[in-house]
C-alpha positions in Angstrom: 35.6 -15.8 15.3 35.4 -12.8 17.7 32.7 -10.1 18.6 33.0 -6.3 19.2 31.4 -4.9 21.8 28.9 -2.0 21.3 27.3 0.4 22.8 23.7 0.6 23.3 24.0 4.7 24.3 25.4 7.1 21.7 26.2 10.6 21.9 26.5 12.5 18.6 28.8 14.7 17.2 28.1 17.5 15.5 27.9 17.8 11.8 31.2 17.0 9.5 32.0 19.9 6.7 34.2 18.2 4.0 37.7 18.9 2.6 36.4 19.9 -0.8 37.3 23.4 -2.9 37.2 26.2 -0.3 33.9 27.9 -1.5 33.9 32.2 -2.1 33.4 33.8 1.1 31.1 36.5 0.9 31.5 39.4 3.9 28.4 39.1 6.1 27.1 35.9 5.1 27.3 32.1 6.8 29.4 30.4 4.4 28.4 27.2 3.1 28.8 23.6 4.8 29.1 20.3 2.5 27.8 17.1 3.9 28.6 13.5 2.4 26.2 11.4 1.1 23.2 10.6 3.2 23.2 6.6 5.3 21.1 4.1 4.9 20.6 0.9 6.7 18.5 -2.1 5.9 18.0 -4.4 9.0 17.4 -8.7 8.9 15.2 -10.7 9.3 12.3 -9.3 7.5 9.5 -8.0 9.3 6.6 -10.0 10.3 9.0 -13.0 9.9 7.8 -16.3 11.9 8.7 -19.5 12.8 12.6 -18.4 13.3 15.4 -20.3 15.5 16.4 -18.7 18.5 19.8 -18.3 17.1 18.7 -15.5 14.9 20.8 -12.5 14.7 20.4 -9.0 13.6 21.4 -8.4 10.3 22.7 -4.8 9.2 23.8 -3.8 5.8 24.8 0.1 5.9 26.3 2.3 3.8 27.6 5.7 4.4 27.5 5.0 8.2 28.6 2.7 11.0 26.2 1.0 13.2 26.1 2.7 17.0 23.6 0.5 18.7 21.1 -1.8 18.3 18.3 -2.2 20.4 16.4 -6.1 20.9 13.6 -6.7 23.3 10.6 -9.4 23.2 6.9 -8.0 24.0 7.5 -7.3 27.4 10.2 -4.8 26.4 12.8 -6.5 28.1 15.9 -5.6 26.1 19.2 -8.2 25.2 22.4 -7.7 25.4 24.7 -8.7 22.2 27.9 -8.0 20.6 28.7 -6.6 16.5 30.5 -9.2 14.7 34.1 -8.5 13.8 32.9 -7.6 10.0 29.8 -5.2 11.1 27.7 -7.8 9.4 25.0 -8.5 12.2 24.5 -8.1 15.9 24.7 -11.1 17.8 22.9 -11.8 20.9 24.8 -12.7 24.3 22.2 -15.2 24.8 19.8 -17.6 22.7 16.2 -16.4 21.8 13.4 -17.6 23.8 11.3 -20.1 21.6 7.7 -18.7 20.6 8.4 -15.1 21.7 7.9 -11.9 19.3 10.6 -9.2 19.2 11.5 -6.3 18.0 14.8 -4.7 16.6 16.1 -0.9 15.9 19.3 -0.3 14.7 20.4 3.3 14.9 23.6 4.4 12.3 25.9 7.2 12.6 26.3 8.4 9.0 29.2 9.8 7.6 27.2 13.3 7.0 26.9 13.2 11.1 23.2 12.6 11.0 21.5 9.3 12.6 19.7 7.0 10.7 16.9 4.4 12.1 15.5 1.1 11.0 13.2 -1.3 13.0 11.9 -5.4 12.6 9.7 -7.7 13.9 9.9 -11.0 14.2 8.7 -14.0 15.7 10.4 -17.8 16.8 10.1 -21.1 16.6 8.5 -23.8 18.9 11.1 -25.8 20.8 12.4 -28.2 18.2 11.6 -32.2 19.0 14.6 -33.0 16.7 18.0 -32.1 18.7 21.8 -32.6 18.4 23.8 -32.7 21.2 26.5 -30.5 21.8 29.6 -30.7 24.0 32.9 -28.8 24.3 36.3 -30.2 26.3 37.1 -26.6 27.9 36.8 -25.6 31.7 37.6 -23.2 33.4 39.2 -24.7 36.4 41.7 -27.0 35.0 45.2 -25.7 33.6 46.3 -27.0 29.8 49.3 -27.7 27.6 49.8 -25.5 24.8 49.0 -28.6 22.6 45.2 -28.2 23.8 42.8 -27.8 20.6 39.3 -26.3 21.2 37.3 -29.5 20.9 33.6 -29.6 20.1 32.0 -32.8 19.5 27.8 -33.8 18.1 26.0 -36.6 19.2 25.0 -36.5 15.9 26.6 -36.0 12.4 26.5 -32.9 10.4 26.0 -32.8 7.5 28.6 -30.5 5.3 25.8 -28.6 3.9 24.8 -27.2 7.4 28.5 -27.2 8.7 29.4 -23.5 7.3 26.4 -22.1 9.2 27.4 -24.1 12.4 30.9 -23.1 12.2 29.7 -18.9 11.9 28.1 -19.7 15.6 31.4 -20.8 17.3 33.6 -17.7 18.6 36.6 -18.1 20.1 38.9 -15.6 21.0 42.8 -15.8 22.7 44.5 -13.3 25.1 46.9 -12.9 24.0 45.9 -12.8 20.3 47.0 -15.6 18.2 44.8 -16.0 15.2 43.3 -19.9 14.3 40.8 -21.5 12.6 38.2 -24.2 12.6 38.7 -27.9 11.4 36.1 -30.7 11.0 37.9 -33.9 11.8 34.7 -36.0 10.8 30.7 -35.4 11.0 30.7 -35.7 14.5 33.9 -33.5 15.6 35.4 -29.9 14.7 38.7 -28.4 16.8 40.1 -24.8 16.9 43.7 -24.5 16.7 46.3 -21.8 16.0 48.9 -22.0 13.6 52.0 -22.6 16.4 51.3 -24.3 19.9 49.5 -21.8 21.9 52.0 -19.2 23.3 52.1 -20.1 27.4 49.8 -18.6 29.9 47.4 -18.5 26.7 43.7 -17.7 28.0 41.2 -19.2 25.8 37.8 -17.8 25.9 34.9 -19.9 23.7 31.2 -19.5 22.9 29.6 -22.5 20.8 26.2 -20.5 20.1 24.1 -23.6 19.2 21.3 -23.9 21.3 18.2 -24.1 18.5 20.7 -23.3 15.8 19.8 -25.6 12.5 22.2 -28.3 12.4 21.0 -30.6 8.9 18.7 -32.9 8.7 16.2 -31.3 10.0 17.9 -31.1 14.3 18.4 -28.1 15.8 21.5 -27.6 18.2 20.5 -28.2 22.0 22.9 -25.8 24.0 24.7 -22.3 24.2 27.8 -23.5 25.5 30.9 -21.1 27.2 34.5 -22.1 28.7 37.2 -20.7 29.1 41.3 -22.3 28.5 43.7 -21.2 30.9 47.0 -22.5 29.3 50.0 -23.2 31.3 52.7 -21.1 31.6 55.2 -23.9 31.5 55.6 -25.5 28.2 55.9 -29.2 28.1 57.0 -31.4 25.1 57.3 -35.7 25.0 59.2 -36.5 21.9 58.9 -40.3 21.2 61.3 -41.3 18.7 60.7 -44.9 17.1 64.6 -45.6 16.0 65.8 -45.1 19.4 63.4 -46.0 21.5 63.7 -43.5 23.4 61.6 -40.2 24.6 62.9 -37.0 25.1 61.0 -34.6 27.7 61.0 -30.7 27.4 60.1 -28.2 29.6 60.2 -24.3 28.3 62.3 -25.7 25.4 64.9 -27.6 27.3 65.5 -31.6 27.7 65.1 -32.4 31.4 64.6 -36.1 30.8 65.4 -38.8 28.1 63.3 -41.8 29.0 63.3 -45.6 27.3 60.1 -46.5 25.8 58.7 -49.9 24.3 56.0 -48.6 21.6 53.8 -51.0 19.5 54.6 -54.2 18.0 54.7 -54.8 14.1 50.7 -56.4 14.6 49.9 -53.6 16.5 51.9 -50.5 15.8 52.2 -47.0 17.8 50.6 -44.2 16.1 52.9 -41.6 14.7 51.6 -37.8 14.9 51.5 -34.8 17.4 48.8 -35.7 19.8 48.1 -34.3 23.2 46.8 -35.7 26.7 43.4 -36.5 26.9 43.2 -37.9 30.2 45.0 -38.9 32.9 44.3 -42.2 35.5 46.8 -42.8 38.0 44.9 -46.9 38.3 42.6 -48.1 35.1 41.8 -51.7 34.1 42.9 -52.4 30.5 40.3 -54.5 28.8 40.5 -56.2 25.3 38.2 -59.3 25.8 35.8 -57.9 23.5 38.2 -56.3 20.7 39.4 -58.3 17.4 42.4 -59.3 15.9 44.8 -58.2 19.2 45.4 -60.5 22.1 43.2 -60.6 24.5 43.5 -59.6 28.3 42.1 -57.8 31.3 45.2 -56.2 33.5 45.1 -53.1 36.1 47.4 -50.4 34.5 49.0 -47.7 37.0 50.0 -44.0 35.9 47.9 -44.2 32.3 47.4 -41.0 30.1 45.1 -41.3 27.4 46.6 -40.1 24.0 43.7 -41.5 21.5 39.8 -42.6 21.5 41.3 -45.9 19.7 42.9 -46.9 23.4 46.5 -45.4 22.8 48.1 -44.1 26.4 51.8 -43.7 28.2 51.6 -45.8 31.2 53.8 -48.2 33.7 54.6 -51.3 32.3 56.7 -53.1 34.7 56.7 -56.4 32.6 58.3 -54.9 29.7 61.3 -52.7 31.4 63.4 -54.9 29.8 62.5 -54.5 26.2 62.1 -50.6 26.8 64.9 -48.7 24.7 65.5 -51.8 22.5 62.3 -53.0 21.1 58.5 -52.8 20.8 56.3 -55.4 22.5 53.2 -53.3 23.8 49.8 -53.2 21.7 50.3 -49.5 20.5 50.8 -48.2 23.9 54.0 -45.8 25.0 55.5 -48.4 28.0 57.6 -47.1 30.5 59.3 -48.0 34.0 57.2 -47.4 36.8 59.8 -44.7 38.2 59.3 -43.0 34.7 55.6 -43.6 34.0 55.3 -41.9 38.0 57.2 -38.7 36.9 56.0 -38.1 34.1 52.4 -38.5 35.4 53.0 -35.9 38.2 54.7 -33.2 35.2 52.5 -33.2 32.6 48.6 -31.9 32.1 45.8 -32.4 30.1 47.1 -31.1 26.7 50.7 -31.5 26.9 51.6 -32.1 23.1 52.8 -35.5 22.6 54.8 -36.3 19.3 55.7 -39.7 17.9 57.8 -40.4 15.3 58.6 -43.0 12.7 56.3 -46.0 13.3 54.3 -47.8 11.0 51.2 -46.0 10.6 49.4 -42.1 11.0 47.1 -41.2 13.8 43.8 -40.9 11.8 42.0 -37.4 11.8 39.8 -36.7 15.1 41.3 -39.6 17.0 41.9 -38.1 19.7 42.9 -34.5 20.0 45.2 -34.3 17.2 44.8 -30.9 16.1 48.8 -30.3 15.7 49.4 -33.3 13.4 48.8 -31.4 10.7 50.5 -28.7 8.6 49.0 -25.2 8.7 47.8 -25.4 5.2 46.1 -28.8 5.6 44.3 -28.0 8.8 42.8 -24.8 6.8 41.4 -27.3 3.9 39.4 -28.6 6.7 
């Protein structure tokens, strides 16, 4: 969701005649003008509201007319700055609210007869909430991404779907350049923004997740205003895992560079198939299963490890199994490759880089990781 800018200042222009029957023109008098229907404007919240979050906005419902500026300021008359949503439905504020502060609005209309039409609020906010929900989002500015990235937002605590429509309206995100997406809750706790396609390279993602003191369900209130900003590569990286051959084939700007053996899960503990994308990258990390159940058990130092899901899925060096790579799978859901290999391909990709893996026994669940592009267009849009 994106906001248009607008203009606090507004010069007018004159009055517009309309295009109707040319009236009888009578020598040595003005001839007649015909305006259009007069504005109006009703402005939210209601006045004298109280106790409101800090997330408020200002709603404006016109008719005949276009907003041209809306004016917020607390007691003090300190004004705010804010942005029209896309739809002219309200003005939202660049910042959050303070807590326990009174302000006023005015919202001034241009109407379509060229006259200007005024309406003002009050209103008053809440005390800072004791309830709160976390809020955290896997954007910044100063690292470069694959065009597999999703826009990841994740709650310490769940939200309920009742109060997830009115979180979703307070996350913008817009791309440059544009390339329409949408929203997707992967469970209570995680929602990601993706576009239909991988983004196009050298993509620059800008995000607001507007939350702090928003209403979140069950009675928390969101505990953060949150901005980043994606800068996506301009190379475009692919790692194609195939589970009947074994092996992986590497892409760069659409064209194989490197076809690399693999060794993927066994039968007890299959790969994940899907289109996941780097989460992390560790060039040393200590592997430790001692306190999982049903899988072997070990604790082993792993070289050249990049993380593909929460659930402990990465490509990394596996020297012990080069000679199973290309022929069989003997890993516990891991991607294995040489050392040589696992070095490469460490120093090629990013954070992001789409990873797609095909043909094993079993689907990378929802929200396991940033999994955005595992599904179809129309089933990321049920979501």
């Amino acid at each position: 969701m994106r906001l248009v800018p607008l203009a606090l200042t507004v010069v007018l222009a004159g009055s517009v005649a309309a295009c109707a029957a040319q009236p009888t023109m009578v020598p040595g008098r003005p001839s007649p003008s015909y305006a259009g229907p007069p504005s109006t404007v009703e402005v939210s919240p209601a006045k004298d509201s109280k106790n409101l979050p800090v997330s408020t906005e200002i709603g404006t419902k016109v008719t005949n007319g276009k907003v041209q500026g809306v004016v917020l300021a607390d007691a003090s008359g300190q004004a705010l700055a804010g942005q029209m949503r896309d739809d002219l439905t309200s003005w939202v504020p660049d910042t959050p609210l303070k807590y326990s502060t009174a302000y006023t609005a005015t919202v001034t209309v241009l109407g379509d007869d060229g006259q200007t039409v005024t309406a003002s609020t009050a209103f008053s906010t809440m005390g800072k909430p004791s309830k709160r929900n976390g809020v955290g989002l896997y954007l910044f500015e100063n690292k470069e991404y694959g065009v597999g990235m999703p826009v990841v937002v994740e709650f310490s605590n769940p939200v309920p779907e009742s109060a997830r429509a009115g979180v979703q309206s307070r996350m913008f995100v817009s791309t440059s350049p544009d390339q329409p997406g949408t929203w997707h809750w992967s469970s209570a706790k995680q929602v990601m923004y993706r576009a239909e396609n991988y983004w196009q390279p050298g993509t620059r993602i800008t995000a607001r997740i507007a939350l702090e003191g928003h209403p979140m369900g069950d009675g928390r209130y969101g505990d953060a205003d949150l901005r980043g900003i994606g800068n996506i590569s301009t190379t475009k990286i692919e790692l194609i895992v195939e589970n009947s051959t074994k092996q992986m084939t590497v892409l760069k700007n659409g064209e194989v560079i490197r076809t690399i053996p693999v060794s993927l899960g066994k039968a007890a503990t299959p790969s994940a198939s899907g289109t996941m994308a780097i989460m992390d990258k560790k060039l040393k990390t200590i592997f430790d299963t001692t306190g999982d159940v049903g899988i072997d058990h070990y604790i082993k130092e792993i070289e050249y490890a990049q993380r593909l899901t929460w659930s402990g899925q990465y490509i990394h060096s596996a020297p012990w199994s080069v000679q199973y790579q290309g022929k069989t799978n003997v890993s516990h859901g891991c991607t294995n490759v040489s050392p040589d290999n696992a070095k490469w391909l460490y120093d090629l990709t990013r954070i992001g880089d789409p990873v797609v893996v095909r043909g094993t026994e079993e689907k990378v669940e929802s929200g396991d990781g940033f999994t955005a592009f595992s599904w179809t267009w129309d089933e990321w849009n049920q979501g």
